[in-house]
C-alpha positions as CSV (number, residue, x, y, z in Angstrom):
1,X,77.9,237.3,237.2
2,X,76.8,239.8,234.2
3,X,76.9,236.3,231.6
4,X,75.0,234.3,234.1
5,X,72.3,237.1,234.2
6,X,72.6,237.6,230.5
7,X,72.5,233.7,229.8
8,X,69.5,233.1,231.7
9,X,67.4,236.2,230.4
10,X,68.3,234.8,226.8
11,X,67.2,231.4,228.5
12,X,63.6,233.0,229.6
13,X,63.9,235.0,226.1
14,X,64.0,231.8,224.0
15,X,61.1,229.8,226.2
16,X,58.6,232.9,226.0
17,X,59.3,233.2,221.7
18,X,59.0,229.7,221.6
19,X,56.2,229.7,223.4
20,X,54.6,231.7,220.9
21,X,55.3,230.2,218.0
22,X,53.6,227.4,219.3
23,X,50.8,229.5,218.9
24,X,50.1,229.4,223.0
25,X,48.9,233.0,224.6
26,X,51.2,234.8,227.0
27,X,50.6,235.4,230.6
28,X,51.5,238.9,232.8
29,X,55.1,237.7,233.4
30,X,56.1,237.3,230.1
31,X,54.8,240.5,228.8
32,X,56.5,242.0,231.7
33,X,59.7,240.7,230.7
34,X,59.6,241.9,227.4
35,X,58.6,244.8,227.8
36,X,61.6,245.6,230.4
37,X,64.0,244.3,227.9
38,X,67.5,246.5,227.6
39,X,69.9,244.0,225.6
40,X,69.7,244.6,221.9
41,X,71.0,241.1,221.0
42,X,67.4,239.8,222.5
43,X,65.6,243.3,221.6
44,X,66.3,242.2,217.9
45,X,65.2,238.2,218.2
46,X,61.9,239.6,219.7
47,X,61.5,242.2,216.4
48,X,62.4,239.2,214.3
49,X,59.7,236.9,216.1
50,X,57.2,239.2,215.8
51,X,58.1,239.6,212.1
52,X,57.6,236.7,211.1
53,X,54.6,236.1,213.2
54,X,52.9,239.4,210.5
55,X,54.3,237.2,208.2
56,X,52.2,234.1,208.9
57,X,49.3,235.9,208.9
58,X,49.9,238.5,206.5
59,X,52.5,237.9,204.2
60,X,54.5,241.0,203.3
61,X,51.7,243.4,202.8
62,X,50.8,246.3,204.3
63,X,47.8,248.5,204.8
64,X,48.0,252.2,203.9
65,X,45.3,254.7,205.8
66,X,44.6,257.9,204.6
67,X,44.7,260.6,207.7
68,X,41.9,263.4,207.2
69,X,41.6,265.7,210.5
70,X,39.1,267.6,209.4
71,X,38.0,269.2,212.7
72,X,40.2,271.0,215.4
73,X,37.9,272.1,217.8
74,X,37.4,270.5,220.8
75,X,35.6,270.7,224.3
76,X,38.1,268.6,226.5
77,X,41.3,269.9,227.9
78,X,43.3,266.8,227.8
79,X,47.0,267.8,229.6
80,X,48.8,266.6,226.7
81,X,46.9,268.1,223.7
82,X,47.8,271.0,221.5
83,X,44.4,271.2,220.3
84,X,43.0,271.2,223.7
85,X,40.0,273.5,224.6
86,X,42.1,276.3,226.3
87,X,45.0,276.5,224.2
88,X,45.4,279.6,222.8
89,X,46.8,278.1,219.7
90,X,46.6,279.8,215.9
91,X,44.5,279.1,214.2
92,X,41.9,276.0,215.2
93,X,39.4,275.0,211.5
94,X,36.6,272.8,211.0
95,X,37.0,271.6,207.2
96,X,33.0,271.5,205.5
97,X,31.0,268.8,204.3
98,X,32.1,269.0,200.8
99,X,36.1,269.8,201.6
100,X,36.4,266.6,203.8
101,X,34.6,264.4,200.9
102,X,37.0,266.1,198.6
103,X,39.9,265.4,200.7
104,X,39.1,261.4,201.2
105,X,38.5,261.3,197.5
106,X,41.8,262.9,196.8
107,X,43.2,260.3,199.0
108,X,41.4,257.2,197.7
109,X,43.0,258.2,194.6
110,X,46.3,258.0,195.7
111,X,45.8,254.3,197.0
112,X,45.0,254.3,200.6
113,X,42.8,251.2,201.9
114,X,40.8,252.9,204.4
115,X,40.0,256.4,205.2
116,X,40.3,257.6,208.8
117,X,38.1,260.7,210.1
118,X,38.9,262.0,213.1
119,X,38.4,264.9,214.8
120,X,38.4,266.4,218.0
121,X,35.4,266.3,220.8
122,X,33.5,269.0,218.6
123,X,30.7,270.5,219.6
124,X,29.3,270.9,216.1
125,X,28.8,267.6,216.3
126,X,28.7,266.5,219.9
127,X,25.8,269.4,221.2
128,X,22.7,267.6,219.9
129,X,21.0,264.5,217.7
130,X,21.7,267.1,214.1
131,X,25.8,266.9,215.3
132,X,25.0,263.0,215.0
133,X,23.4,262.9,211.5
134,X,25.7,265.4,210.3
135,X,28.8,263.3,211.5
136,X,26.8,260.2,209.8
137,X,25.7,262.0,206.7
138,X,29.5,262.8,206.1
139,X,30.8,259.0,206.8
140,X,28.1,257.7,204.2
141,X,29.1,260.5,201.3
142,X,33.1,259.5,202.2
143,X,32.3,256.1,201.8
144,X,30.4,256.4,198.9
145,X,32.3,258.6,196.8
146,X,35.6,256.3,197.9
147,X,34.4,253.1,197.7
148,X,36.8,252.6,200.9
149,X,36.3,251.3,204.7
150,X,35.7,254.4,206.9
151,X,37.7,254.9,210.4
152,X,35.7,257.7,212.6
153,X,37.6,259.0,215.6
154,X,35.1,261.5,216.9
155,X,36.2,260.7,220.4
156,X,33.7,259.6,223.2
157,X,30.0,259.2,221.5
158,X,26.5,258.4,223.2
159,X,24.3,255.5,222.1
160,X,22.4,257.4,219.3
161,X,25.3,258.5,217.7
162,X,26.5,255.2,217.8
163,X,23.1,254.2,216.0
164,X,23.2,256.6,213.3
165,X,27.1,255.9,212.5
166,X,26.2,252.4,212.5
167,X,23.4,253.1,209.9
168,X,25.8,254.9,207.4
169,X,27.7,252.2,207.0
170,X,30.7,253.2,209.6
171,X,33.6,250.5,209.6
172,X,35.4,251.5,212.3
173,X,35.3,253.5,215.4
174,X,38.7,254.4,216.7
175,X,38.8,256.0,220.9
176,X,42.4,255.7,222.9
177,X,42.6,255.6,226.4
178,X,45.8,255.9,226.2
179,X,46.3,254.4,229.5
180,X,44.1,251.7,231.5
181,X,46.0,253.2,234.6
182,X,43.3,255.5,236.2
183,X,44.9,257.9,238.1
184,X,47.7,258.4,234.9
185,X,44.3,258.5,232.9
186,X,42.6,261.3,235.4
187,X,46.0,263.5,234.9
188,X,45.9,263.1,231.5
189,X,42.4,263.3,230.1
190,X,41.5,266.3,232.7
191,X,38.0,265.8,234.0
192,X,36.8,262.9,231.7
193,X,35.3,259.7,232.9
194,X,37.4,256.1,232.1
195,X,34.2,254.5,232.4
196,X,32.6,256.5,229.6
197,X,35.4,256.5,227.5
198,X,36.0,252.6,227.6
199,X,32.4,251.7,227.5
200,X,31.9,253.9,224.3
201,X,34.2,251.3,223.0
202,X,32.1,248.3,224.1
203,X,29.0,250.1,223.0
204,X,29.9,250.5,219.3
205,X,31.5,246.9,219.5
206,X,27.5,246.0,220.4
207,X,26.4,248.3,217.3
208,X,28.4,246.2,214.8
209,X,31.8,248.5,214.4
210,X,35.5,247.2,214.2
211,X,37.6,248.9,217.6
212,X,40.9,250.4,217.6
213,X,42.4,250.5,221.2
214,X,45.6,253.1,221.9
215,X,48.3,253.4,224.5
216,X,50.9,256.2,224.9
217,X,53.7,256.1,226.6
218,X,56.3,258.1,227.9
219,X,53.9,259.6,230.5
220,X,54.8,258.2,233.4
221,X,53.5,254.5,232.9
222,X,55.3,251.8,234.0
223,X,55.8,248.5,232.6
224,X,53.0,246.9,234.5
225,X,50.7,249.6,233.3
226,X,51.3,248.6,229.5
227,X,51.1,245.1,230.5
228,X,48.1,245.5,231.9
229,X,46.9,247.5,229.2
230,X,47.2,244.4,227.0
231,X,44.9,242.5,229.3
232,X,42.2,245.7,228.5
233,X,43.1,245.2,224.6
234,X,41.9,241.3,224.9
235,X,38.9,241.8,226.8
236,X,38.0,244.4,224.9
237,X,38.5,242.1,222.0
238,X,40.0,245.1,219.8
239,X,40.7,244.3,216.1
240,X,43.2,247.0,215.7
241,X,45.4,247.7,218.6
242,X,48.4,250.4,218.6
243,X,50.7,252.9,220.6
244,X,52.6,255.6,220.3
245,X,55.1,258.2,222.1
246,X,54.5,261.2,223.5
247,X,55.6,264.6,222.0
248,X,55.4,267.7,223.6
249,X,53.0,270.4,222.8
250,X,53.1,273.9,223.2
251,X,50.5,275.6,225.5
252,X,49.9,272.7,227.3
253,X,50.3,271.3,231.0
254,X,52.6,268.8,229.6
255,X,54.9,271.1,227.3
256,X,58.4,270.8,229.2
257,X,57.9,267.3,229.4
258,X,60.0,264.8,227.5
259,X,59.7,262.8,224.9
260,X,60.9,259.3,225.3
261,X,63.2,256.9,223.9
262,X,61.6,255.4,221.0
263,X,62.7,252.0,222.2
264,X,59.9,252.0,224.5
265,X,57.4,252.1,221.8
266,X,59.2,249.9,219.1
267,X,59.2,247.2,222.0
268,X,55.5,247.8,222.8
269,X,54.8,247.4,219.1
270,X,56.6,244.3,219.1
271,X,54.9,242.9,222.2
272,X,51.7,243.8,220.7
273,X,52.3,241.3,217.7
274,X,53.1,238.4,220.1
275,X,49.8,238.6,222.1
276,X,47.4,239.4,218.7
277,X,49.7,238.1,215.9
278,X,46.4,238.4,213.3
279,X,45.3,241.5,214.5
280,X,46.1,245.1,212.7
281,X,49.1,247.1,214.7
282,X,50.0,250.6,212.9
283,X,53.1,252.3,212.8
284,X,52.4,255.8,212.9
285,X,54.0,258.8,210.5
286,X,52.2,261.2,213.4
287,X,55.5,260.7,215.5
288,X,58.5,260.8,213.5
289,X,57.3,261.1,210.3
290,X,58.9,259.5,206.9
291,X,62.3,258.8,209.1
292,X,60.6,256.2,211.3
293,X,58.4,254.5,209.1
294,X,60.7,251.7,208.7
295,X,62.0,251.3,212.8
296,X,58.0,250.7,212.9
297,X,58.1,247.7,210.0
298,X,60.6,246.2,211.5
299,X,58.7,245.9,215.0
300,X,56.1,244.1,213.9
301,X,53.9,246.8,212.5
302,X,51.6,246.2,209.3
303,X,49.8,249.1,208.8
304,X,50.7,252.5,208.1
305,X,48.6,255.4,209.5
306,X,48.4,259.4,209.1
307,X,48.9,259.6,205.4
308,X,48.0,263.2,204.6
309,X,48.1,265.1,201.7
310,X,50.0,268.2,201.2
311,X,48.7,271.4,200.5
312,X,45.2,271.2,202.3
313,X,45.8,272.8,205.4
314,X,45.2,269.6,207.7
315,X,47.0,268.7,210.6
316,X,48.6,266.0,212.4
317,X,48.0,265.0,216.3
318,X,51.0,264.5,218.0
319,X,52.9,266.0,215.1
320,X,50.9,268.7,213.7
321,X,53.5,269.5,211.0
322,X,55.8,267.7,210.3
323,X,56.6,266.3,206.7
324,X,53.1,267.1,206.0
325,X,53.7,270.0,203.2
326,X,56.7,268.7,202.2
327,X,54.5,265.4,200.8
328,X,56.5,263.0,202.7
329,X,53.0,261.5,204.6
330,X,51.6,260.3,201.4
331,X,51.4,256.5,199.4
332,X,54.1,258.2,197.0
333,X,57.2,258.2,199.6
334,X,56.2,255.1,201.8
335,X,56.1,253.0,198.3
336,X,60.4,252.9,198.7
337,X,60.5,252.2,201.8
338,X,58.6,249.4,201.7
339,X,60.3,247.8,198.7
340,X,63.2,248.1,200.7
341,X,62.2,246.2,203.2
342,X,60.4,243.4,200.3
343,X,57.1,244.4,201.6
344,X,54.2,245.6,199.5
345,X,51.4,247.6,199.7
346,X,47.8,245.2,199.7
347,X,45.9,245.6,197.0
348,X,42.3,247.5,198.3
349,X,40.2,244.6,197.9
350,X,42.6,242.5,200.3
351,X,42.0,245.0,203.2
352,X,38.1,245.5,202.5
353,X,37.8,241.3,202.8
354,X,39.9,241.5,205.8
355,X,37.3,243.8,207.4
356,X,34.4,242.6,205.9
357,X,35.4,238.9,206.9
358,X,36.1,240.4,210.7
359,X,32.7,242.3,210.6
360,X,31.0,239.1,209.6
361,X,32.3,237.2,212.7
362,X,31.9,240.1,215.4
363,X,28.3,240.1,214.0
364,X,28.1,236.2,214.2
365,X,29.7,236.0,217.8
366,X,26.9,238.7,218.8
367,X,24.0,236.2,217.7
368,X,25.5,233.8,219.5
């Protein structure tokens, strides 16, 4: 009975891949069935499919972003959070003007493609329309001074912020909802509206900006909720999509809860490349650091995110320390890794055409 079951999974296995590599989109039940995949044999052909899918549309190079957190405080009390509003944590900061432009710089340096701001919901920035040209006044400096792409992650922003980040010349506005499941969402992003948060998305889509879309799991979702999360991704039309697993932070509602088998996420990754093979999928150091750079690679990933520099007194997210004084987030220590694995680095002019070239169509289909 167990190698009839096995031979007509691999049967189902080979008809999806195939499927494909044909170039044809997938439907709910195939996502659903790889997704819930538990045999490594077929675990490993749907790695290598979506490997050589990154290949056809990106040969063996890989984008580097450059992580700067440069504000801690926050007004939300998200469940899962270590930097959420009432945690009584150490120390929160809120880096200046001139020490985030002299972090990104510091990071351009070291050969990052794009430089990702984020921060939490601060209310430096959030209260009134001078948060919203400060916030754009920094992105145009960063971008200037770098001559990079600029990511900001400022979490959910009104119209006229939207405007004025648009005006400095923003690339990229980054906002996860983690989960399109609402109730999961209303336990895990306490008090906060879905709507807002996924039509701040849509709205800085209208204004011209590149969208990243986020899941997380390991907090309860099933695989019908990632599944359908993937039908959100499309619609939303996202040009960078990603996930990653949960970690449990100290002074929050969901400290004593577990982490999860990375499988879950390496799959998800993987699944990711099948339904948007020419789209950008990170594999984040903000989870397991250095040690599961390449596990990430190897799922289908083709971009590598939360490079920080030592020494500056920045954090991570879900990882707010790890490997980040010892230097092991940075361009220095990836570089082996991914000559181990025959991959390069892009050069910085191959990722700013990849995002100019996708600005240029989102701007085009907008006319339309």
């Amino acid at each position: 009975m167990l190698i009839t079951v096995l031979s007509s999974d691999n049967a189902e296995l080979e008809r999806i891949l195939d499927k494909v590599k044909s170039g044809k989109s997938m439907c709910r039940k195939d996502n659903l069935f790889l997704l819930e995949l538990d045999n490594e044999k077929h675990i490993e052909k749907l790695f290598e499919t979506a490997r050589e899918l990154r290949s056809q549309y990106f040969g063996n190079k890989i984008f580097l972003y450059g992580f700067v957190y440069f504000s801690t405080w926050c007004r939300n009390n998200c469940a899962f959070c270590y930097f959420r509003r009432t945690n009584k944590i150490k120390q929160r900061y809120r880096k200046s003007h001139e020490e985030t432009v002299a972090i990104a710089c510091e990071l351009a340096k070291s050969g990052i493609h794009l430089v990702d701001l984020t921060m939490g919901e601060d209310p430096y920035y959030h209260h009134d329309e001078n948060g919203a040209v400060r916030l754009a006044s920094l992105v145009k400096e960063v971008k200037e001074k770098t001559g990079l792409p600029v990511m900001i992650s400022p979490g959910v922003a009104n119209h006229n912020m939207f405007s004025k980040l648009a005006e400095a010349g923003t690339d990229w506005f980054a906002c996860y909802q983690e989960t399109h499941n609402r109730n999961l969402f209303a336990r895990l992003r306490l008090n906060q509206s879905y709507d807002q948060r996924l039509n701040s998305k849509r709205i800085a889509r209208e204004m011209g900006l590149l969208i990243e879309e986020g899941l997380m799991t390991g907090i309860g979702e099933t695989a019908l909720d990632i599944a359908i999360s993937l039908e959100n991704m499309d619609e939303l039309r996202a040009h960078q999509v990603r996930v990653m697993s949960f970690i449990p932070q100290e002074g929050t509602n969901m400290a004593s809860w577990p982490s999860p088998p990375r499988s879950r996420e390496l799959i998800t990754i993987a699944v990711l490349r099948l339904n948007f093979p020419d789209r950008l999928i990170p594999g984040s150091l903000d989870v397991d650091g250095l040690a599961g750079l390449k596990d990430r690679l190897l799922a289908g990933a083709n971009v590598i995110t939360s490079l920080i520099p030592p020494s500056i007194g920045l954090a991570g997210v879900a990882q707010n320390e790890m490997d980040i004084d010892e230097g092991l987030r940075s361009v220095r220590e990836v570089m082996p890794v991914l000559a181990e694995m025959s991959l390069q680095a892009a050069e910085p002019e191959e990722y700013r055409c990849w995002v100019e070239r996708e600005k240029e169509m989102l701007n085009y289909k907008q006319k339309q």
